[in-house]
VMD Tcl script that builds the backbone (N, CA, C; Angstrom):
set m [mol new atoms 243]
animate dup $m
set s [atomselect $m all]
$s set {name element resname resid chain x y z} {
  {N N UNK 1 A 0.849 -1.179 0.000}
  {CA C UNK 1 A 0.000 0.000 0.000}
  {C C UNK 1 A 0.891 1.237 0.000}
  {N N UNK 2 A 0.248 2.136 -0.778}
  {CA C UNK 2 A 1.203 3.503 -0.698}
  {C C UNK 2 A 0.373 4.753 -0.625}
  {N N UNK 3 A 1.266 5.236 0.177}
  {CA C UNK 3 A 0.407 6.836 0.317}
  {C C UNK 3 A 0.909 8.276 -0.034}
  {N N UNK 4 A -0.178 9.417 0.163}
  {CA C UNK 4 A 0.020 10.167 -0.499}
  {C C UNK 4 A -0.546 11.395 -0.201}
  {N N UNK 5 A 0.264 12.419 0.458}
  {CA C UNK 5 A -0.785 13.379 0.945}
  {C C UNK 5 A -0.576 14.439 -0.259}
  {N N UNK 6 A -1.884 14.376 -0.655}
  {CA C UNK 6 A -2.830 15.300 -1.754}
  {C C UNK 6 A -3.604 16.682 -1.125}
  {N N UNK 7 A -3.374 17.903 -1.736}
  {CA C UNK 7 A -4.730 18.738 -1.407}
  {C C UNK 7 A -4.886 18.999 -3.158}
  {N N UNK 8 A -6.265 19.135 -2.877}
  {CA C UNK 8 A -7.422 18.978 -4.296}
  {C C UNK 8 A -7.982 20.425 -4.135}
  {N N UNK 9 A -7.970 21.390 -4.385}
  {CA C UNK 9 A -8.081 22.904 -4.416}
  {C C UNK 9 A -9.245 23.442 -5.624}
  {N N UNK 10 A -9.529 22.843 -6.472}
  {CA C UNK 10 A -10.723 23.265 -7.523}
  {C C UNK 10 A -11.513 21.933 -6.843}
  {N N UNK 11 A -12.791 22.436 -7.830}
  {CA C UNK 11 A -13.983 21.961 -7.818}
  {C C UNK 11 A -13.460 20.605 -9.196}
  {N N UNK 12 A -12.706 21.107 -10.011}
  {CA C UNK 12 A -12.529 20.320 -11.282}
  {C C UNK 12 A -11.791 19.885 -10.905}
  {N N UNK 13 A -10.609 20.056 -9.846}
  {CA C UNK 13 A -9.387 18.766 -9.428}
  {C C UNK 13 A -10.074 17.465 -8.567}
  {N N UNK 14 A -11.137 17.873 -8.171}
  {CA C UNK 14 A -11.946 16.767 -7.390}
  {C C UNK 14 A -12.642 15.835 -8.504}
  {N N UNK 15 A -13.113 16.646 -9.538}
  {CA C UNK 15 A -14.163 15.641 -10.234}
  {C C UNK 15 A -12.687 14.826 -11.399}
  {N N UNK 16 A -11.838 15.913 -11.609}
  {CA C UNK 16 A -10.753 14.512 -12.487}
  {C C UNK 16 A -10.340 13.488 -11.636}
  {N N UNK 17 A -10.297 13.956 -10.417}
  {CA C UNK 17 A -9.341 12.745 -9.114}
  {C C UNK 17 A -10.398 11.976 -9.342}
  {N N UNK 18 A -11.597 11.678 -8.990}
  {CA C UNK 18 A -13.207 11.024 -9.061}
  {C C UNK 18 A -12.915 10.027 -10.118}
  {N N UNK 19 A -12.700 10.610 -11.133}
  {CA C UNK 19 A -13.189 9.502 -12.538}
  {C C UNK 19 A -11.605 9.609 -12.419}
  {N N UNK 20 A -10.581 9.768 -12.444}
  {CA C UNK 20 A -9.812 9.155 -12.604}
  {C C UNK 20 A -9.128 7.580 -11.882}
  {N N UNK 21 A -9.571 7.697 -10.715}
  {CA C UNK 21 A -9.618 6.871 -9.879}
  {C C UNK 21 A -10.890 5.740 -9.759}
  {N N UNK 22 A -11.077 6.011 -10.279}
  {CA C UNK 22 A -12.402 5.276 -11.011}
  {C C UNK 22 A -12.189 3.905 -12.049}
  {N N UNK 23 A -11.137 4.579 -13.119}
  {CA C UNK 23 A -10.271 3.403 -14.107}
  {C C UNK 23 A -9.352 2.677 -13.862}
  {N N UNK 24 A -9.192 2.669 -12.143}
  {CA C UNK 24 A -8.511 2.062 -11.917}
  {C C UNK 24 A -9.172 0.756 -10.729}
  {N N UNK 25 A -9.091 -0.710 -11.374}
  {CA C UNK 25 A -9.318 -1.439 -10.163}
  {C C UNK 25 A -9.228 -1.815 -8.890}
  {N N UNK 26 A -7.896 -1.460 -8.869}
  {CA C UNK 26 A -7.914 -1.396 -6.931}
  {C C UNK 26 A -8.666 -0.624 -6.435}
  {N N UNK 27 A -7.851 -1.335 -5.040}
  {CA C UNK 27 A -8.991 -0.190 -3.577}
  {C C UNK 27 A -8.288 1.446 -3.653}
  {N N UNK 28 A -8.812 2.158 -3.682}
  {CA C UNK 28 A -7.876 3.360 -3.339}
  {C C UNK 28 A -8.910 4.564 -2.226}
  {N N UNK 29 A -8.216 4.682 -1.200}
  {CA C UNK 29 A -9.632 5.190 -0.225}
  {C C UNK 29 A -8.314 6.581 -0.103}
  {N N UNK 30 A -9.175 7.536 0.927}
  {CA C UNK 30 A -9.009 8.787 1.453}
  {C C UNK 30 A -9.127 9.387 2.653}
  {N N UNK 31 A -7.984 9.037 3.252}
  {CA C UNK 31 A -7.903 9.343 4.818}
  {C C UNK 31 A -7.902 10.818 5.427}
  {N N UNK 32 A -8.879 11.029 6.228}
  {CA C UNK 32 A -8.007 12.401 6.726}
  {C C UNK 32 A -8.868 12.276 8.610}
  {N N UNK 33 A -8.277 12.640 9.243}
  {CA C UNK 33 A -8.377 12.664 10.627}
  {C C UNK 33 A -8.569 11.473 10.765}
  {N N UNK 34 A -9.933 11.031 11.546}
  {CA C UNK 34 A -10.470 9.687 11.735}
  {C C UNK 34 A -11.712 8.917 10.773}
  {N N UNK 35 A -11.853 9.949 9.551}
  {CA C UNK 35 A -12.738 9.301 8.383}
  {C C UNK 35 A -11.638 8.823 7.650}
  {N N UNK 36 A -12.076 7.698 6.760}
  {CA C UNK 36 A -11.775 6.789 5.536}
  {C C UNK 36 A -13.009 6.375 4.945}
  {N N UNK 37 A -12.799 7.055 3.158}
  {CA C UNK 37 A -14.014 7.263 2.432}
  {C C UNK 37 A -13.127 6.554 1.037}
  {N N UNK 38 A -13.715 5.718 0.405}
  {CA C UNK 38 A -13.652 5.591 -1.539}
  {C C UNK 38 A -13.605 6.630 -2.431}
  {N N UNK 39 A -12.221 6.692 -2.419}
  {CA C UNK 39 A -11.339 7.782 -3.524}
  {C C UNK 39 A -12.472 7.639 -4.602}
  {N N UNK 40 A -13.574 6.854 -5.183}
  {CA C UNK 40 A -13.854 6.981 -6.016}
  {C C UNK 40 A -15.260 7.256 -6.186}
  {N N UNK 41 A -15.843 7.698 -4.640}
  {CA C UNK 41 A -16.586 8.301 -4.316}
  {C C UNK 41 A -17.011 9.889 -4.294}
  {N N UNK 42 A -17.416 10.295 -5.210}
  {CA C UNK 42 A -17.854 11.805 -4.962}
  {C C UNK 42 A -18.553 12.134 -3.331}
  {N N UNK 43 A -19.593 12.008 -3.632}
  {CA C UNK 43 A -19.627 12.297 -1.986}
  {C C UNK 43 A -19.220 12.086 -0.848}
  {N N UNK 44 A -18.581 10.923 -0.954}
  {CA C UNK 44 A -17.642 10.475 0.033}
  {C C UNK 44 A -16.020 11.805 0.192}
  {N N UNK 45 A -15.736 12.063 -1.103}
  {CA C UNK 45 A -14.728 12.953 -0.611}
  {C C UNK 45 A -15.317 14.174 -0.048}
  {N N UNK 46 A -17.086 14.690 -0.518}
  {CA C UNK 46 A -17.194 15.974 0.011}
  {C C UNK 46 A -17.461 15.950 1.271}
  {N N UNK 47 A -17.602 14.769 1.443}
  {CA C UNK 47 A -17.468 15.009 3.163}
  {C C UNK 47 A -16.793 14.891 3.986}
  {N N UNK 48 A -15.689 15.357 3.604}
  {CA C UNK 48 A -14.170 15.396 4.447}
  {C C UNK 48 A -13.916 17.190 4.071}
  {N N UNK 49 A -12.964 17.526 5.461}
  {CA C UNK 49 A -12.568 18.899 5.212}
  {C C UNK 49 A -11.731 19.228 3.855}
  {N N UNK 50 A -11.988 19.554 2.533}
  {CA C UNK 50 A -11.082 19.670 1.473}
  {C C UNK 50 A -10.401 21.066 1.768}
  {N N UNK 51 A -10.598 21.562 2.681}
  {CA C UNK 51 A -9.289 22.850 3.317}
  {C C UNK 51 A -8.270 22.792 3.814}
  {N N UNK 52 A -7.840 21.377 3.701}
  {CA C UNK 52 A -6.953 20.481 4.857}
  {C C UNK 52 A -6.532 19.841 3.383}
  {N N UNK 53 A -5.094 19.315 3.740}
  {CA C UNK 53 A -4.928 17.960 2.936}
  {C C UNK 53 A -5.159 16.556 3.122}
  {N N UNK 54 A -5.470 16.043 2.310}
  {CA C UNK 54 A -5.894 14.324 2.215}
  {C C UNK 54 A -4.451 13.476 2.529}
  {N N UNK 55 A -5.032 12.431 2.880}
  {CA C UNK 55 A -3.693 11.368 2.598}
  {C C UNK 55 A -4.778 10.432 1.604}
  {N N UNK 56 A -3.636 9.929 0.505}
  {CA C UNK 56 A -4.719 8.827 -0.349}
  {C C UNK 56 A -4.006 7.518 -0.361}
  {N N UNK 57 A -4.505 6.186 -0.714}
  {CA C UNK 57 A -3.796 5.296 -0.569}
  {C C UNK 57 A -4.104 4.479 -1.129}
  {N N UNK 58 A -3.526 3.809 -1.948}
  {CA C UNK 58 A -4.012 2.839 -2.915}
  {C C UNK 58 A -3.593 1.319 -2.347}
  {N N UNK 59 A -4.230 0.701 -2.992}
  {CA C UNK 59 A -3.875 -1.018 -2.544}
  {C C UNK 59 A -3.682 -1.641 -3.899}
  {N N UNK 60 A -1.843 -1.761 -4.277}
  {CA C UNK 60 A -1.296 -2.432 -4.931}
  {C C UNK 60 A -0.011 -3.220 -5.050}
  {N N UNK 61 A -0.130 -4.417 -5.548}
  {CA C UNK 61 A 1.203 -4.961 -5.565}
  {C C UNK 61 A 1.995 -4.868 -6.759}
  {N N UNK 62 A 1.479 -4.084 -7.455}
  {CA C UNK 62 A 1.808 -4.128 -8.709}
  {C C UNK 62 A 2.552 -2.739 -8.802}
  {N N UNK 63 A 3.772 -2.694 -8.848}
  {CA C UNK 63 A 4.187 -1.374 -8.756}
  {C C UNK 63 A 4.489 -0.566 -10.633}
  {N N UNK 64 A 3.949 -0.981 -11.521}
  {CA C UNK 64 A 3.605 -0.218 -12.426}
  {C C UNK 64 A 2.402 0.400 -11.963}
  {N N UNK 65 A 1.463 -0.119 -11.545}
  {CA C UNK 65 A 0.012 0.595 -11.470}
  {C C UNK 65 A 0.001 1.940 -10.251}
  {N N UNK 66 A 1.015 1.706 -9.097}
  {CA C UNK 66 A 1.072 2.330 -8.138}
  {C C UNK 66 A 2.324 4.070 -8.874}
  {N N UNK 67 A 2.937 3.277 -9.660}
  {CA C UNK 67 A 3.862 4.800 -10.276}
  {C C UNK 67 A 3.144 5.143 -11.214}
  {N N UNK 68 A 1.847 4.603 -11.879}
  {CA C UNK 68 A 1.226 5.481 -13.306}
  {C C UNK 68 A 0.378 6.139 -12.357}
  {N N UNK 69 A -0.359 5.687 -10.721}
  {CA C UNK 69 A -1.680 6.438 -9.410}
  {C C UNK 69 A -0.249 7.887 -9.173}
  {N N UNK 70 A 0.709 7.898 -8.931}
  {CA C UNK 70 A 1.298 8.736 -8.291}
  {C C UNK 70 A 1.990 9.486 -9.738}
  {N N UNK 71 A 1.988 8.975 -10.700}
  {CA C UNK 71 A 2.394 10.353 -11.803}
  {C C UNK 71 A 0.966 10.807 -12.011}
  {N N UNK 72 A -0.268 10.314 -11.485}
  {CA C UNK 72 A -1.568 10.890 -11.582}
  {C C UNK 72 A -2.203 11.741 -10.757}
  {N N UNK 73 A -1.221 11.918 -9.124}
  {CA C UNK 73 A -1.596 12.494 -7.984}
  {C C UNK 73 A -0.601 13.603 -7.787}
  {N N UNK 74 A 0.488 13.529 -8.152}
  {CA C UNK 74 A 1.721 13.682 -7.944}
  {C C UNK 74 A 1.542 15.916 -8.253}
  {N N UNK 75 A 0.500 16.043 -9.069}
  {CA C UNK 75 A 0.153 17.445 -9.394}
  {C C UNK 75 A -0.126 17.715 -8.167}
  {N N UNK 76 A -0.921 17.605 -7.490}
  {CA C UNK 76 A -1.729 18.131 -5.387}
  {C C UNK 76 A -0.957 17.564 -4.543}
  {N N UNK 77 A 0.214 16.775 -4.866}
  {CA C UNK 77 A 1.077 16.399 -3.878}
  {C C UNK 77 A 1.682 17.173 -2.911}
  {N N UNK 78 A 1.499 17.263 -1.491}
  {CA C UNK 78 A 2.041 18.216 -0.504}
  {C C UNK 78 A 3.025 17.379 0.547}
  {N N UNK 79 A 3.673 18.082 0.882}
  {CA C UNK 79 A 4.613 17.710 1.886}
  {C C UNK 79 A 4.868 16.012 1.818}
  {N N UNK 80 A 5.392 16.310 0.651}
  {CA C UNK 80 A 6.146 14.618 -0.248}
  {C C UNK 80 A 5.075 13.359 0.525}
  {N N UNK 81 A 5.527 11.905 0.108}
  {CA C UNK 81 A 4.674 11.267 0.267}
  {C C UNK 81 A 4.931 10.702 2.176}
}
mol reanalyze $m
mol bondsrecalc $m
mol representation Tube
mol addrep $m
């Protein structure tokens, strides 16, 4: 598993993260305090503080799929992974 603290700052960086995370089969959820919600959940992310940064985390063993999620996150990436 790998993580990734993201802040998502538009309205349109949320809906590409959404469907982008979407084409991808693994689990990939969205931690922040004591919620954990489905990265590929729209409402699930709006109900976390998006004024704050996320941690995101995908579930893979496959480390092509985990470096094509992080050249895909890697734009809202804050304070490295």
């Amino acid at each position: 598993m790998e993580n990734y603290k993201i802040k998502l700052n538009l309205i349109s960086d949320i809906k590409v993260f959404v469907q982008t995370c979407g084409r991808y089969k693994e689990n990939i959820f969205i931690k922040q305090k004591h919620q954990v919600v489905n990265a590929k959940s729209l409402l699930g992310i709006y109900s976390l503080d998006l004024s704050s940064p996320i941690e995101v985390c995908i579930e893979s063993e496959n480390k092509n799929v985990v470096d094509d999620f992080y050249d895909f996150v890697q734009k809202w990436e804050v304070e490295g992974k």
